[in-house]
C-alpha positions as CSV (number, residue, x, y, z in Angstrom):
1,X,-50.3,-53.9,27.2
2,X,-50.8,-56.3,29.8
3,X,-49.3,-56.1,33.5
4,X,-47.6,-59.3,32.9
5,X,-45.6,-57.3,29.7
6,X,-45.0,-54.4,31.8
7,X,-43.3,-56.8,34.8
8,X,-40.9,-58.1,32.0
9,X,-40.9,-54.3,30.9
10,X,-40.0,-53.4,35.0
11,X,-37.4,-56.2,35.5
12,X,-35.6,-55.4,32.3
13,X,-35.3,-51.3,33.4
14,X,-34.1,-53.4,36.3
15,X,-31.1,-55.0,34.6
16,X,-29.8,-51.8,32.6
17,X,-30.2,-50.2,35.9
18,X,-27.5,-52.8,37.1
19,X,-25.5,-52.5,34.5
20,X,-25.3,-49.0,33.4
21,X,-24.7,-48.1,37.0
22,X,-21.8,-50.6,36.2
23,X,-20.4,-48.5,33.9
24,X,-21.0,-45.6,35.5
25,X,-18.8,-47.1,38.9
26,X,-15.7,-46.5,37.6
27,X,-16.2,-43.1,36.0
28,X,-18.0,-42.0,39.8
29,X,-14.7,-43.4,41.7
30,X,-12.2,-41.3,40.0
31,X,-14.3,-38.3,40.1
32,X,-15.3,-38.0,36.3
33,X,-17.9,-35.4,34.6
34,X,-20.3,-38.7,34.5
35,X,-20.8,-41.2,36.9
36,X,-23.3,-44.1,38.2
37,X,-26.3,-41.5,38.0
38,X,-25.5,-40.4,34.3
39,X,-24.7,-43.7,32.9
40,X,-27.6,-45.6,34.8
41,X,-30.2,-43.2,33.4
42,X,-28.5,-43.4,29.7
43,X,-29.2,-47.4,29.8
44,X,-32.6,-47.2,31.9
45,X,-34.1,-44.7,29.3
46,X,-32.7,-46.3,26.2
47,X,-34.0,-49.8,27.8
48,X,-37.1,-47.9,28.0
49,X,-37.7,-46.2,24.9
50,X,-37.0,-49.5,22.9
51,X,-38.9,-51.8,25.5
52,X,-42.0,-49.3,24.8
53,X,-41.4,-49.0,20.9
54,X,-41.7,-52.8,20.6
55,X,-44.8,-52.7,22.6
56,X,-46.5,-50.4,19.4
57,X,-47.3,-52.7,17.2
58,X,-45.7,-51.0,14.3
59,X,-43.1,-53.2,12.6
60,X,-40.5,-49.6,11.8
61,X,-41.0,-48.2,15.5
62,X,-38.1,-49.7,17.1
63,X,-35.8,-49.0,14.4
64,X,-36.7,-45.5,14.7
65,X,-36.9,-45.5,18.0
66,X,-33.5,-46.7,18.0
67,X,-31.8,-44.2,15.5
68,X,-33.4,-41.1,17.7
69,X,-31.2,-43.3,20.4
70,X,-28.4,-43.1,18.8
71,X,-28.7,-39.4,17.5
72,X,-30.1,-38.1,20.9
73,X,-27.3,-39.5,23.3
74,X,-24.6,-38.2,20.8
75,X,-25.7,-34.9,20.8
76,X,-25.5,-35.4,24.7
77,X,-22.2,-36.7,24.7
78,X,-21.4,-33.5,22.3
79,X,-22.1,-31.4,25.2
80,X,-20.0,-33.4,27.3
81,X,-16.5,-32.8,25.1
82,X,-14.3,-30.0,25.5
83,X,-11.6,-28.6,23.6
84,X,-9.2,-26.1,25.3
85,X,-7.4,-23.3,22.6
86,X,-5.7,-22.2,25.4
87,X,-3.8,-25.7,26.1
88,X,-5.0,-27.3,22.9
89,X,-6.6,-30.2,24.9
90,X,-9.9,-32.0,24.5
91,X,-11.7,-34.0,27.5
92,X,-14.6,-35.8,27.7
93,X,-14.2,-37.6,24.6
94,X,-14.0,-40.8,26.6
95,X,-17.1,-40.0,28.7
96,X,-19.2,-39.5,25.3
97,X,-18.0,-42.0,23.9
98,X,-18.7,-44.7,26.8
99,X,-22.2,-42.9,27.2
100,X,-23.0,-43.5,23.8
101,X,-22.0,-46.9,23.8
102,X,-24.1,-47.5,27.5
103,X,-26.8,-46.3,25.2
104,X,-26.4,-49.2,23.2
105,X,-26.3,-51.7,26.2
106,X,-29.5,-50.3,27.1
107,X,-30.9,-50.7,23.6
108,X,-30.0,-54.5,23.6
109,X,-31.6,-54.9,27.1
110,X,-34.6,-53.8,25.9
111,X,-34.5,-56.1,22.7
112,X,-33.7,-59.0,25.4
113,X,-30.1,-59.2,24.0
114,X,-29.1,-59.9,27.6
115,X,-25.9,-61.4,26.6
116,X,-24.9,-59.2,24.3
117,X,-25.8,-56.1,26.7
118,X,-23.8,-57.6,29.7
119,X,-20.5,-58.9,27.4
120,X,-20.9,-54.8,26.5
121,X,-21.1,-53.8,29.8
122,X,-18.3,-55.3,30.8
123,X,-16.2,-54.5,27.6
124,X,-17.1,-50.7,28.4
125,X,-15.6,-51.5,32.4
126,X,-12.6,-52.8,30.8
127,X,-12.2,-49.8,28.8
128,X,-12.6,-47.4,31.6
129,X,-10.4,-49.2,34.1
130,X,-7.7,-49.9,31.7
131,X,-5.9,-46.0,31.9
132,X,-4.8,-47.3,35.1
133,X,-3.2,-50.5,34.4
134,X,0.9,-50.6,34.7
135,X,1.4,-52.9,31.6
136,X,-0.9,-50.1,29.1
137,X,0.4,-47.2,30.6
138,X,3.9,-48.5,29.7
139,X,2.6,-49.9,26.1
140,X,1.1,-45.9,25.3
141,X,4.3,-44.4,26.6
142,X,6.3,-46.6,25.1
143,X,4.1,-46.0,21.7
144,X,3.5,-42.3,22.0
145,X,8.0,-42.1,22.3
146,X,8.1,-44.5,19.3
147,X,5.6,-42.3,17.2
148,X,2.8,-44.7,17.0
149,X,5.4,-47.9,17.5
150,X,6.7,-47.0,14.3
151,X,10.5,-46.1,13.8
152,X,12.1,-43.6,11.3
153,X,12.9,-45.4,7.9
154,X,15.7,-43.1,7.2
């Protein structure tokens, strides 16, 4: 590999470093189990792993690179969710599910889908910020008291 491929390789860890820690911003500000650190490594080493696997010469390596991505972080975001028998609550389903999906960003960084990776980025922002908008919390209250929006045929 030649040090020109490992400066593309350098400012692309760069960018999911940017926009993992992106993610991550919102989760850090309200004091979540993740935050910038968690979802800036997540993109940084996925960016990584499939930036390197491209690098091998060997037309399957990224797709297998790729599916030990996908399995890998979700066993990580397994560890993240919890479910309550006392209060019959689960948490962290969210946070897995957003630090999966970071994964993916990363992945498309380090495929050069760099439009794809930020329009995910910032879908996964929206997503985050959204519990804290007036007009949805109204909408889910108003559709957890109406049963899913859905009113009794009887």
């Amino acid at each position: 590999m030649s040090i020109s491929d490992e400066l593309i390789i350098v400012l692309k860890l760069a960018a999911s470093f940017l926009l993992g820690g992106f993610i991550g911003y919102d989760r850090e500000k309200y004091k979540r189990d993740a935050g910038i650190r968690t979802y800036a490594a997540v993109c940084i080493g996925s960016t990584l792993f499939t930036a390197i696997a491209e690098h091998l010469g060997e037309a399957t390596a990224g797709g297998r690179v790729i599916a030990g991505i996908v399995a890998g972080i979700g066993f990580l975001g397994a560890g993240v969710i919890y479910k309550s028998n006392d209060t019959h609550t689960t948490t962290g389903l969210t946070t897995a599910a957003t630090i999966w999906c970071t994964a993916a960003v990363g992945v498309a960084v380090g495929l050069d889908l760099f439009l794809i990776a930020i329009f995910g980025a910032l879908a996964l922002y929206i997503l985050l910020v959204l519990e804290r908008q007036k007009w949805y919390i109204r909408w889910k209250k108003k559709m957890t008291n109406n049963k899913g929006g859905l009113e009794d045929a009887d």
